[in-house]
KOLKE-869141 format. One line per 3 residues: for each residue x, y, z of N, C-alpha, C. Coordinates in nm, 2 decimals. Last residue first. Layout:
N
X,Y,Z,X,Y,Z,X,Y,Z  ...
# end
This chain:
265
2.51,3.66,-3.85,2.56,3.67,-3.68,2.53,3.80,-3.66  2.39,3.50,-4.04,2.35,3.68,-4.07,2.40,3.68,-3.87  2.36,3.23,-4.09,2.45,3.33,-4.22,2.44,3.47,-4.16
2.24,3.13,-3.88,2.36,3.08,-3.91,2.41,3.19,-3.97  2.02,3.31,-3.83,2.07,3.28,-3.69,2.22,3.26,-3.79  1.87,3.21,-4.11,1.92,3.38,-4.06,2.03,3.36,-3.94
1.84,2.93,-4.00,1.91,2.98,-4.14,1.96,3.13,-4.11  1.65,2.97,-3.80,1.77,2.93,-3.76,1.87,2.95,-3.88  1.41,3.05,-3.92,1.52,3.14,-3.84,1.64,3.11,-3.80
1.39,2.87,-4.09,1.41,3.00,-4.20,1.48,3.08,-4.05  1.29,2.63,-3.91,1.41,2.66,-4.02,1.46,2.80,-4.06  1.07,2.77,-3.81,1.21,2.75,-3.73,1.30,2.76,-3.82
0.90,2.79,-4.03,0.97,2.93,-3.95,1.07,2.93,-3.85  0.86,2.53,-4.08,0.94,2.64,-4.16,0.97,2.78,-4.14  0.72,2.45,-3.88,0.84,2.40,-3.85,0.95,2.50,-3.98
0.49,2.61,-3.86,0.59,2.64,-3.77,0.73,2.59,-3.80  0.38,2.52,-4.12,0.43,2.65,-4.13,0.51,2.66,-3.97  0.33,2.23,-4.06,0.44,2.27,-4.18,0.48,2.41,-4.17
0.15,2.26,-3.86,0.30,2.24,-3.84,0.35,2.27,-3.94  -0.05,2.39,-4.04,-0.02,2.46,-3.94,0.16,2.35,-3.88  -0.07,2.19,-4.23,-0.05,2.27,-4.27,0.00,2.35,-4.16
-0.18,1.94,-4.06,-0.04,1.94,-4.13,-0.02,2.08,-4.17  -0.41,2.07,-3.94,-0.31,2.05,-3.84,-0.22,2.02,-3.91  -0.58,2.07,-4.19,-0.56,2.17,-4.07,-0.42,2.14,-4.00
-0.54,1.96,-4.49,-0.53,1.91,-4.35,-0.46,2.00,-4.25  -0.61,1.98,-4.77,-0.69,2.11,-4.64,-0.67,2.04,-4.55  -0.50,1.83,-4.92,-0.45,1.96,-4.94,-0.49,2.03,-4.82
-0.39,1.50,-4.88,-0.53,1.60,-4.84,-0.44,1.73,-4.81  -0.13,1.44,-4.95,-0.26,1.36,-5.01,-0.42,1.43,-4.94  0.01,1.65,-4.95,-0.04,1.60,-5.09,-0.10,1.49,-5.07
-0.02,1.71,-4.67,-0.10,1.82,-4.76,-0.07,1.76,-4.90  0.19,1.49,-4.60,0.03,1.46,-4.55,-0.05,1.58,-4.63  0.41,1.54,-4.69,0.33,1.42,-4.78,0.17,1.40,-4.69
0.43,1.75,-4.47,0.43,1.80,-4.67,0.40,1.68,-4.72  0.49,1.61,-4.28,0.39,1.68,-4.25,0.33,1.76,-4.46  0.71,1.49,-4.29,0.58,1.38,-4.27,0.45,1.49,-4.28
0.90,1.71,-4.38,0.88,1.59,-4.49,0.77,1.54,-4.48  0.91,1.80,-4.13,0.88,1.88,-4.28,0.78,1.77,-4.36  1.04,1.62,-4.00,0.89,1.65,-3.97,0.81,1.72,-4.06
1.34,1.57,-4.13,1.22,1.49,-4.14,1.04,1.52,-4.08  1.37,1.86,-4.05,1.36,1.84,-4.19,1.26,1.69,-4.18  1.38,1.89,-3.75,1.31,1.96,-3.87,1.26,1.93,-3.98
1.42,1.70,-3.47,1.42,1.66,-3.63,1.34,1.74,-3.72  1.28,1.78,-3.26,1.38,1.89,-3.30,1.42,1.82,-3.43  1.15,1.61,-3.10,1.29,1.58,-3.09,1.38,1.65,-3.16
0.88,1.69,-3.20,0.94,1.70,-3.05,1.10,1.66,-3.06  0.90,1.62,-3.43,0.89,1.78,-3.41,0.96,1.79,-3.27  0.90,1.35,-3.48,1.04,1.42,-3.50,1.04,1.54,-3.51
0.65,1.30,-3.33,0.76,1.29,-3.30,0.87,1.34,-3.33  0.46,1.47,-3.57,0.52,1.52,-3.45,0.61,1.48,-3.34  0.54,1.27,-3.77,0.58,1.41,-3.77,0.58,1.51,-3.68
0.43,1.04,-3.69,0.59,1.04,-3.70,0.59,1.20,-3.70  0.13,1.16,-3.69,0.22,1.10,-3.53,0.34,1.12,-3.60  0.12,1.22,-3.95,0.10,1.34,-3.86,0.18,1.27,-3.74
0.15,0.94,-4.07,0.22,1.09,-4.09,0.26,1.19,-4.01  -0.07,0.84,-3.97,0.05,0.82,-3.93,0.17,0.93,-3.97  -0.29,1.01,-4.10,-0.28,0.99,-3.95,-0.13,0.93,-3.92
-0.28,0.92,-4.38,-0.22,1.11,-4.29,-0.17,1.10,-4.15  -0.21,0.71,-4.57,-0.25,0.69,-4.39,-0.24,0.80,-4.34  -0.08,0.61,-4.78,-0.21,0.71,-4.73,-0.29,0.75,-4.65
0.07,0.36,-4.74,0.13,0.50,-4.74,0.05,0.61,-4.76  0.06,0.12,-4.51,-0.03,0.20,-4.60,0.00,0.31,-4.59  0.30,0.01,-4.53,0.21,-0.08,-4.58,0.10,-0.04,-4.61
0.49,0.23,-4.48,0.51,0.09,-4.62,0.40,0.07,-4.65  0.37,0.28,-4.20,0.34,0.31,-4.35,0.39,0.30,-4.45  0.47,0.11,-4.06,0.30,0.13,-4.09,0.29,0.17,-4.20
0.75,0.15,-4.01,0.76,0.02,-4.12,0.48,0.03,-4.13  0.73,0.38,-3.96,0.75,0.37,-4.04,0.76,0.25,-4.14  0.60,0.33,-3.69,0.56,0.42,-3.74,0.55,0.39,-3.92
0.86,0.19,-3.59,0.72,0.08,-3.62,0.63,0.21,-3.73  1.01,0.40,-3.58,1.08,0.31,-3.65,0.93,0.26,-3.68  0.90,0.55,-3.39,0.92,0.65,-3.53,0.94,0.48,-3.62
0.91,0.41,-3.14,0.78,0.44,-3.24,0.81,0.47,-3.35  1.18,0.38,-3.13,1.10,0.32,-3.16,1.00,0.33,-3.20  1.22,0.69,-3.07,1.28,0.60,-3.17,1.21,0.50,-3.24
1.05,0.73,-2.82,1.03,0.81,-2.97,1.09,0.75,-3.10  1.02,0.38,-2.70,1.10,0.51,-2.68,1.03,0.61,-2.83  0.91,0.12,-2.60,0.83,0.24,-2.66,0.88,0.34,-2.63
1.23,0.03,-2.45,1.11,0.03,-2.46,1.02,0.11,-2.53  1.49,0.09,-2.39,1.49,0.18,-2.47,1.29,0.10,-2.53  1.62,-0.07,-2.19,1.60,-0.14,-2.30,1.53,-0.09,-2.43
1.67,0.18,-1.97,1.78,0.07,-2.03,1.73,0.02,-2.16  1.34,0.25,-1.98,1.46,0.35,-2.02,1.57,0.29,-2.10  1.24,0.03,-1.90,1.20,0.05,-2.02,1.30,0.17,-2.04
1.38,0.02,-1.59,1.38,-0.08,-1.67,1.34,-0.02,-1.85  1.29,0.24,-1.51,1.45,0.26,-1.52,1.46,0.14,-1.63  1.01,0.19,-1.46,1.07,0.30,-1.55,1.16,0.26,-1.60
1.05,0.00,-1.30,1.00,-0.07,-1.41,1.02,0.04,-1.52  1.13,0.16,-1.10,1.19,0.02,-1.13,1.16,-0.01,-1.27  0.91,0.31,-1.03,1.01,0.39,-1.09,1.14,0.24,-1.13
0.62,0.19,-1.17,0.68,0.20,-1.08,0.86,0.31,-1.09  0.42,0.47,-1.33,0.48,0.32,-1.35,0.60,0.39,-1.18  0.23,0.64,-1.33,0.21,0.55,-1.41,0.28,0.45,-1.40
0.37,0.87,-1.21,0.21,0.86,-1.17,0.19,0.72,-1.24  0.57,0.90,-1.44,0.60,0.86,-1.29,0.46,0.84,-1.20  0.60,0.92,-1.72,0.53,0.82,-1.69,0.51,0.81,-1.52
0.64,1.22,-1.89,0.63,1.17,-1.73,0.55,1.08,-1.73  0.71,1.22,-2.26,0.64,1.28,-2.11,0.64,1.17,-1.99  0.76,1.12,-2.57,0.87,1.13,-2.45,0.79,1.18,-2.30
0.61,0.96,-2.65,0.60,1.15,-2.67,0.69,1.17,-2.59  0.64,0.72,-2.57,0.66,0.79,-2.72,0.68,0.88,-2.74  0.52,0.73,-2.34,0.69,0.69,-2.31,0.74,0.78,-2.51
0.25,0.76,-2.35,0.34,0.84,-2.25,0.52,0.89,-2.30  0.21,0.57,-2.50,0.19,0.68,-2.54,0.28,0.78,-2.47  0.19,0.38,-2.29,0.30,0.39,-2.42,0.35,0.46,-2.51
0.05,0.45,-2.15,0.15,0.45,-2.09,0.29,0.44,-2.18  -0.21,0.38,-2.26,-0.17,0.52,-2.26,-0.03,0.57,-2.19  -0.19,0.13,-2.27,-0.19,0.20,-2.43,-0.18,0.34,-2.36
-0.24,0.06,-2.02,-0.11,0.03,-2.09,-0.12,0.14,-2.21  -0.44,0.32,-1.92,-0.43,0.18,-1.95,-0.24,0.19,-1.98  -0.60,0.48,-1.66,-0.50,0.49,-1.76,-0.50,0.35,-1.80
-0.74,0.51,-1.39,-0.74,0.61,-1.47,-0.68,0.59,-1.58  -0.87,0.22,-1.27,-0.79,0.22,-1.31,-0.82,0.41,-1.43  -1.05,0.21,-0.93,-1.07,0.20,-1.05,-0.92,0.28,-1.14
-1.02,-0.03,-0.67,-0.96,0.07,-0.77,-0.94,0.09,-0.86  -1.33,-0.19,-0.60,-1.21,-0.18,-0.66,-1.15,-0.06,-0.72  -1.62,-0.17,-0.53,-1.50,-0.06,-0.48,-1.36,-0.10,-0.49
-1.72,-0.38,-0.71,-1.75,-0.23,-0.71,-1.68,-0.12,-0.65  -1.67,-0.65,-0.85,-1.57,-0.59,-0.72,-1.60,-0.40,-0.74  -1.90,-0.90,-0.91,-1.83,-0.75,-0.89,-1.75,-0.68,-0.78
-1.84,-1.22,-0.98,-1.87,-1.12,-0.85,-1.81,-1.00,-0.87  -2.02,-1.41,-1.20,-1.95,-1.36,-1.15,-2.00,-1.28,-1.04  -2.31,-1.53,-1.17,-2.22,-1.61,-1.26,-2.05,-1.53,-1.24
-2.46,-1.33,-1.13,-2.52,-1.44,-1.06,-2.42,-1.54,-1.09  -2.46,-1.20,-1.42,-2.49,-1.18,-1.36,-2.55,-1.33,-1.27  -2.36,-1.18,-1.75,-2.36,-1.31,-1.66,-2.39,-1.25,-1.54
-2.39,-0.86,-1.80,-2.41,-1.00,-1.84,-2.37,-1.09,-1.69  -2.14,-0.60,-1.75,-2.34,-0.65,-1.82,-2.27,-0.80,-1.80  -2.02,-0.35,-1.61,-2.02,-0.48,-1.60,-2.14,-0.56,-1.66
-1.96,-0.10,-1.83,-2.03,-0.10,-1.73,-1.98,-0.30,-1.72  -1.68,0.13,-1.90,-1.66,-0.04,-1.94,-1.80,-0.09,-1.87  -1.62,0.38,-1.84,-1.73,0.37,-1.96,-1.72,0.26,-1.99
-1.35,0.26,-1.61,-1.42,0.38,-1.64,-1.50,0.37,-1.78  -1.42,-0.03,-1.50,-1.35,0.02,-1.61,-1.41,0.13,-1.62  -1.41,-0.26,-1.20,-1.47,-0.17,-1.32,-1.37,-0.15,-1.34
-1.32,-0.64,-1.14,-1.30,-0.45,-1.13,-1.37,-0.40,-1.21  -1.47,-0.93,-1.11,-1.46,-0.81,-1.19,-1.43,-0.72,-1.14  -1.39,-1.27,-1.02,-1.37,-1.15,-0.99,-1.42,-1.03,-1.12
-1.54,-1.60,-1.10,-1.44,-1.43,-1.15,-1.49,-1.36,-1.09  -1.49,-1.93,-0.99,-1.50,-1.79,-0.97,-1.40,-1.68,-1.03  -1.51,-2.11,-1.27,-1.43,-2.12,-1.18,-1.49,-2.00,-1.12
-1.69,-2.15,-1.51,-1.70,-2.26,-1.37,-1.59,-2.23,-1.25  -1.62,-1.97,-1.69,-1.68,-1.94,-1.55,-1.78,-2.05,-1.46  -1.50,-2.15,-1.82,-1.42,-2.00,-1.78,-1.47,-1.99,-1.64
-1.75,-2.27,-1.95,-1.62,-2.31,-1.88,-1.51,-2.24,-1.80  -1.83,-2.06,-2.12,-1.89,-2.13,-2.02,-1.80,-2.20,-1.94  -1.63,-2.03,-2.30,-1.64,-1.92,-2.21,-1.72,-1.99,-2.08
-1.43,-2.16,-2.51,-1.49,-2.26,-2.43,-1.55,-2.12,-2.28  -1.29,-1.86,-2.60,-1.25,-1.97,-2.62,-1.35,-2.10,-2.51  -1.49,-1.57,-2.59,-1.40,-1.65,-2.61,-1.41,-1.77,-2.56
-1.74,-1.42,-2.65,-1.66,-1.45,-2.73,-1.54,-1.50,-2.77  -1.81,-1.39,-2.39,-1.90,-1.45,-2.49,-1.79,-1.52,-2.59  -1.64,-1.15,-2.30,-1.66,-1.30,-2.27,-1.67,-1.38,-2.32
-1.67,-0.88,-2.30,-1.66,-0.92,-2.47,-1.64,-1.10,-2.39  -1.71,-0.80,-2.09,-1.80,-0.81,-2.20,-1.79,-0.83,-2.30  -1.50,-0.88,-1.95,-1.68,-0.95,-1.93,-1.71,-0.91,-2.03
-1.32,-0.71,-2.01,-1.31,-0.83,-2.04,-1.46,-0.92,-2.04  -1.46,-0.47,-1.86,-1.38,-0.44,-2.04,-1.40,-0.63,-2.11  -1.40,-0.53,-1.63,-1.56,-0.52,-1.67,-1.53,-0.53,-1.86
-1.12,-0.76,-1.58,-1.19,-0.65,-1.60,-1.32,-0.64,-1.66  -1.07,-1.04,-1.37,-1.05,-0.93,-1.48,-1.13,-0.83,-1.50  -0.91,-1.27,-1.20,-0.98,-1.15,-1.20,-0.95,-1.08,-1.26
-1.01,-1.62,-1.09,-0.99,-1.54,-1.20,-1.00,-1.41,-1.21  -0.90,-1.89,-0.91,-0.97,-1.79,-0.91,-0.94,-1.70,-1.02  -0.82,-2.21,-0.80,-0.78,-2.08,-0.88,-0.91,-2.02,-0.89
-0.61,-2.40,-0.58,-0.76,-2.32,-0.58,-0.75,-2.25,-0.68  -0.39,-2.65,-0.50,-0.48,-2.52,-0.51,-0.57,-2.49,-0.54  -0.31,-2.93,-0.51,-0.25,-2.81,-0.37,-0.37,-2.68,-0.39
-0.47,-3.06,-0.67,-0.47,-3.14,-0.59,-0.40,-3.02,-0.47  -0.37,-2.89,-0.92,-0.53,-2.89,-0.85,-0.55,-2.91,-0.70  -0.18,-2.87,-1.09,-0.15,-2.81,-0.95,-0.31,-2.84,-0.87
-0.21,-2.99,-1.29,-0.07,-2.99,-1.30,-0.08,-2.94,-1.15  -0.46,-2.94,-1.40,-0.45,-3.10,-1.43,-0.31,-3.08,-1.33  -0.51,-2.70,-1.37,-0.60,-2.74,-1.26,-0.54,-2.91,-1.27
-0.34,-2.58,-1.53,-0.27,-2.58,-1.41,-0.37,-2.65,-1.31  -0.44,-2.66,-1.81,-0.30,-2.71,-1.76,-0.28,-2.71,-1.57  -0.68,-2.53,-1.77,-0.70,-2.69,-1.75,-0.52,-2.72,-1.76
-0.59,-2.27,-1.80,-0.64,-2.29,-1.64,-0.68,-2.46,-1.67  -0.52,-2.23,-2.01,-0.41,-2.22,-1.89,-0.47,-2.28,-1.79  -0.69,-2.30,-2.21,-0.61,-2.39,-2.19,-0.55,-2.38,-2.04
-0.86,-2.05,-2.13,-0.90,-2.18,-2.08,-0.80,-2.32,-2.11  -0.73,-1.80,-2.25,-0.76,-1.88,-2.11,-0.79,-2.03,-2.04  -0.49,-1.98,-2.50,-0.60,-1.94,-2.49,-0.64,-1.98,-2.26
-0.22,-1.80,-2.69,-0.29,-1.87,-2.51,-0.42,-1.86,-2.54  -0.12,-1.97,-3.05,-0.20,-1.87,-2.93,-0.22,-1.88,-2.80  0.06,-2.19,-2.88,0.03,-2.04,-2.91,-0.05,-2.07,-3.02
0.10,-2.42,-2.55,0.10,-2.40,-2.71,0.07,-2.21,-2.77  0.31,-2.28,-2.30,0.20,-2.34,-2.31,0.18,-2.35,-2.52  0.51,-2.09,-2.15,0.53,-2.28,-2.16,0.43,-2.34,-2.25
0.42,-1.89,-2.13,0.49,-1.90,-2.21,0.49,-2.04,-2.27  0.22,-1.92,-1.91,0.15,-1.91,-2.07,0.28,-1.94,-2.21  0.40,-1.93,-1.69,0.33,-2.07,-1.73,0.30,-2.04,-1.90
0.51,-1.74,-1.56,0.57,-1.74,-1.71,0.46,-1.85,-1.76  0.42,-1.47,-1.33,0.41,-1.63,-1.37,0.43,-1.60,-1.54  0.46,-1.27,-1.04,0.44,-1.26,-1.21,0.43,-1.41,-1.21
0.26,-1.20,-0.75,0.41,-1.32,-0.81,0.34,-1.27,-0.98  0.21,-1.14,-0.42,0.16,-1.12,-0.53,0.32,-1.14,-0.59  0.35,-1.25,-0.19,0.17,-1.32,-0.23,0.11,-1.25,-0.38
0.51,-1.08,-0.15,0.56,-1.27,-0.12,0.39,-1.33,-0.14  0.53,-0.83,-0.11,0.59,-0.90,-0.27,0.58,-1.06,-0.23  0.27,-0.65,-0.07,0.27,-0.80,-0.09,0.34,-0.87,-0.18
0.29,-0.41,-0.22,0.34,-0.38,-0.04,0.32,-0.56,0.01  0.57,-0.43,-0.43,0.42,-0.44,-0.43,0.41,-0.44,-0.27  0.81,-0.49,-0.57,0.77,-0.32,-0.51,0.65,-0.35,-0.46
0.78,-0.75,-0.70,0.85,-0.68,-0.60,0.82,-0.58,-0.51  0.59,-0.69,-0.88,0.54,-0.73,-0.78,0.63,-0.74,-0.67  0.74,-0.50,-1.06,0.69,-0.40,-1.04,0.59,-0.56,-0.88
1.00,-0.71,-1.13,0.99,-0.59,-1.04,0.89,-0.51,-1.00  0.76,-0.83,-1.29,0.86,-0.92,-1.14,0.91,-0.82,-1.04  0.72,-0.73,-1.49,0.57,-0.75,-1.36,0.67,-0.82,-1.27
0.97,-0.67,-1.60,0.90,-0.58,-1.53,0.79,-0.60,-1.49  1.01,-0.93,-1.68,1.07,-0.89,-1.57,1.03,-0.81,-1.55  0.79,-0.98,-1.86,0.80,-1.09,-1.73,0.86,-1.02,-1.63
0.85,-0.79,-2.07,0.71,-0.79,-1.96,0.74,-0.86,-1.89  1.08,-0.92,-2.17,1.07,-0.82,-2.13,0.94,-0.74,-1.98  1.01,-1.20,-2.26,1.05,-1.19,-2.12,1.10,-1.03,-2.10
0.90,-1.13,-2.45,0.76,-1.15,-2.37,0.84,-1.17,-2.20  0.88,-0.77,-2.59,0.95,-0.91,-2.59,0.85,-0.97,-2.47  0.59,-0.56,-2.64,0.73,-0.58,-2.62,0.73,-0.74,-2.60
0.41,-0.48,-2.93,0.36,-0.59,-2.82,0.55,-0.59,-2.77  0.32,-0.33,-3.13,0.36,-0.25,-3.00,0.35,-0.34,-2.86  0.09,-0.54,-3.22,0.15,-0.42,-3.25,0.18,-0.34,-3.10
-0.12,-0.78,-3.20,0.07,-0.76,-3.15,0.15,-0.66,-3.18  -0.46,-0.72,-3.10,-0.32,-0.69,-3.24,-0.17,-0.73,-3.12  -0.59,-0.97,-2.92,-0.56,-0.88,-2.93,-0.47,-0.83,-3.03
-0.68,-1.25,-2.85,-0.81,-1.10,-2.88,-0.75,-1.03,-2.90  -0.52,-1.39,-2.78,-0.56,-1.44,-2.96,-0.65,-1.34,-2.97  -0.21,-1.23,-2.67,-0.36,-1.27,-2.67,-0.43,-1.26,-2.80
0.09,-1.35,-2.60,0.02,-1.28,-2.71,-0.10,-1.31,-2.72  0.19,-1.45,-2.35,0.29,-1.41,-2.49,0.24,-1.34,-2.58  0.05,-1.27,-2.07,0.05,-1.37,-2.19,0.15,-1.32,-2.30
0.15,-1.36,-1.71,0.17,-1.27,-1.83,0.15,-1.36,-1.98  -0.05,-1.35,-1.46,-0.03,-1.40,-1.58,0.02,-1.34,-1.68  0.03,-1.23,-1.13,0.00,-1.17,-1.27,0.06,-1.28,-1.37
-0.12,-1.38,-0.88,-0.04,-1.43,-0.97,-0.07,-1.33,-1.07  -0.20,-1.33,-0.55,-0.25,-1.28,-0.69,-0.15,-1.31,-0.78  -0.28,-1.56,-0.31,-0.16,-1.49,-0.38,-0.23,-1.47,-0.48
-0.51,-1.63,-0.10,-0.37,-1.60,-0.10,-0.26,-1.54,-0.17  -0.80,-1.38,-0.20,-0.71,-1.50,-0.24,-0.60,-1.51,-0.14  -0.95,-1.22,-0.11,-1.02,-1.27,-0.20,-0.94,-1.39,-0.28
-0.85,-0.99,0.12,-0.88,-1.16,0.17,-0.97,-1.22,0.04  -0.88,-0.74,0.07,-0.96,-0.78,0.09,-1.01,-0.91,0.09  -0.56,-0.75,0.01,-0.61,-0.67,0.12,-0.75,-0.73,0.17
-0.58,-0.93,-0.25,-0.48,-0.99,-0.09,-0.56,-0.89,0.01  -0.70,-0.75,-0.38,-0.74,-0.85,-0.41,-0.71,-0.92,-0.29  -0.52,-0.51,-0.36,-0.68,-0.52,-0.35,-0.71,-0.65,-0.29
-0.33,-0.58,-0.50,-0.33,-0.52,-0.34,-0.40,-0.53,-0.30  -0.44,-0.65,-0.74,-0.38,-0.72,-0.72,-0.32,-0.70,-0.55  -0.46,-0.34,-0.80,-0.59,-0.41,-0.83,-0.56,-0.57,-0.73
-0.19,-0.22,-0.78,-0.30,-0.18,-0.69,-0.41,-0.27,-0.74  -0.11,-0.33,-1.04,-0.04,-0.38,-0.88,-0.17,-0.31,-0.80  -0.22,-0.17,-1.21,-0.22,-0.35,-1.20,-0.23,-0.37,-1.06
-0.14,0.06,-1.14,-0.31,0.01,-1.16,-0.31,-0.12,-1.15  0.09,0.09,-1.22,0.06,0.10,-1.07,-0.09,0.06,-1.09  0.17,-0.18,-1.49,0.17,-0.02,-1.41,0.13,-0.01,-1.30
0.36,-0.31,-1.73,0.30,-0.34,-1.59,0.26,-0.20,-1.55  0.31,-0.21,-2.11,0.38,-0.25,-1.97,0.29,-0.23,-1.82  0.18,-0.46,-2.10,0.23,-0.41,-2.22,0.27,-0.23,-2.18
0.04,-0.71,-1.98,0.10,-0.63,-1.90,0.19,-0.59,-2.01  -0.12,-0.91,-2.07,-0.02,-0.91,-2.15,0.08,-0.76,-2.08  -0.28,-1.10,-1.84,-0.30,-0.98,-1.94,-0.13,-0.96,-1.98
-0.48,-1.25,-1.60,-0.40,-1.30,-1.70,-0.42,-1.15,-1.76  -0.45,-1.32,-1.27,-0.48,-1.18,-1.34,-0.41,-1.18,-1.44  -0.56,-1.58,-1.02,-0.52,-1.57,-1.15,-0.55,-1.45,-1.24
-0.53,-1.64,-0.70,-0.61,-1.56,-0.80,-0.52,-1.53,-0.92
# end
């Protein structure tokens, strides 16, 4: 069974979908496909591609099936953009004659289907679907198979990234391997965001909304002055922005007390 996704990073949701899949005899091995970069999706905030390799390596390690569920690099190998249906006529021309493939994605993915690359063809193969919390499964009906008591996933990548930005507890979210892993390589750290943050707004410097994220990054990290700064260019371009206004006035009562604290022991 083939579970193509750009694993941006791997989490317990994956692997438990992929436990699933072996538990309930729906394949011999669940392969997580990792893609270099999906032609459906922005590459913002996209980590290195052998970065994601090794953390779906450890996180299928840790898996209670590390010898039937396996990361796979193939897409790397392959032309770019990936498109699904290239991978799966590489590997049916390249492994057919030993295997079987199968496909399992998300209600999220069904529905936007249609819209990719040779899609009728896709589903000459059997697809699996998990739900998606507000993703319903529509379409092709009779043409895939719902997996209704699949473990439904509470979180995505995007919110794991978020996690790691704000600096807060990924531990409910990631293996603790795959943690230690984005810790070392400093992964969607507050740094990093601040840094992409700021190469966003070069490109649109009337953006509040970015503003306001770098500015409460460098509130959480106790950077005063630069949070000042993100939060005072967000009230000159909208004078009545609730939430810049209110940090600008905490972060200037830190200041002003730490000022007192220094000169007045």
């Amino acid at each position: 069974m083939l579970y193509f996704g750009s694993f941006n990073p791997v989490h317990k949701g994956h692997i438990a979908l992929a436990e699933y899949a072996v538990e309930q005899g729906l394949c011999d091995e669940a392969v997580l496909v990792v893609s270099p970069q999906s032609p459906y999706k922005a590459a913002d905030e996209l980590a290195p591609e052998m970065d994601r390799f090794e953390m779906a390596e450890i996180a299928c390690a840790a898996s209670e099936y590390p010898d039937r569920i396996k990361p796979s690099v193939v897409e790397f190998l392959l032309p770019k953009p990936s498109y699904t249906i290239d991978t799966l006529r590489y590997l049916k021309e390249n492994f057919g004659s030993e295997m079987e493939f199968s496909i399992l994605m998300g209600s999220d993915q069904i529905a936007r289907l249609d819209g990719w690359k040779e899609y009728e063809k896709i589903l000459e193969y059997p697809v699996y679907v998990y739900p998606r919390r507000g993703e319903p499964a529509e379409g092709f009906e009779g043409r895939i198979t719902l997996l209704a008591d699949a473990p439904l996933q509470d979180f995505a990548s995007t919110d794991v990234r978020d996690r790691i930005g704000q600096g807060e507890d990924t531990s409910e979210m990631l293996d603790e391997g795959v943690a230690a892993y984005i810790c070392r390589k400093g992964l969607w750290s507050p740094a990093a965001r601040i840094a992409a943050l700021t190469a966003r707004i070069a490109e649109t410097p009337d953006d509040t909304a970015l503003y306001i994220e770098r500015g409460r990054l460098h509130y959480r990290m106790g950077e005063w002055g630069p949070a000042l700064n993100d939060f005072n260019a967000v009230l000159r371009i909208d004078a009545e922005h609730v939430e810049a206004r209110q940090f600008a006035r905490m972060v200037q009562e830190i200041l002003e007390f730490r000022y007192k604290d220094i000169y007045n022991p």
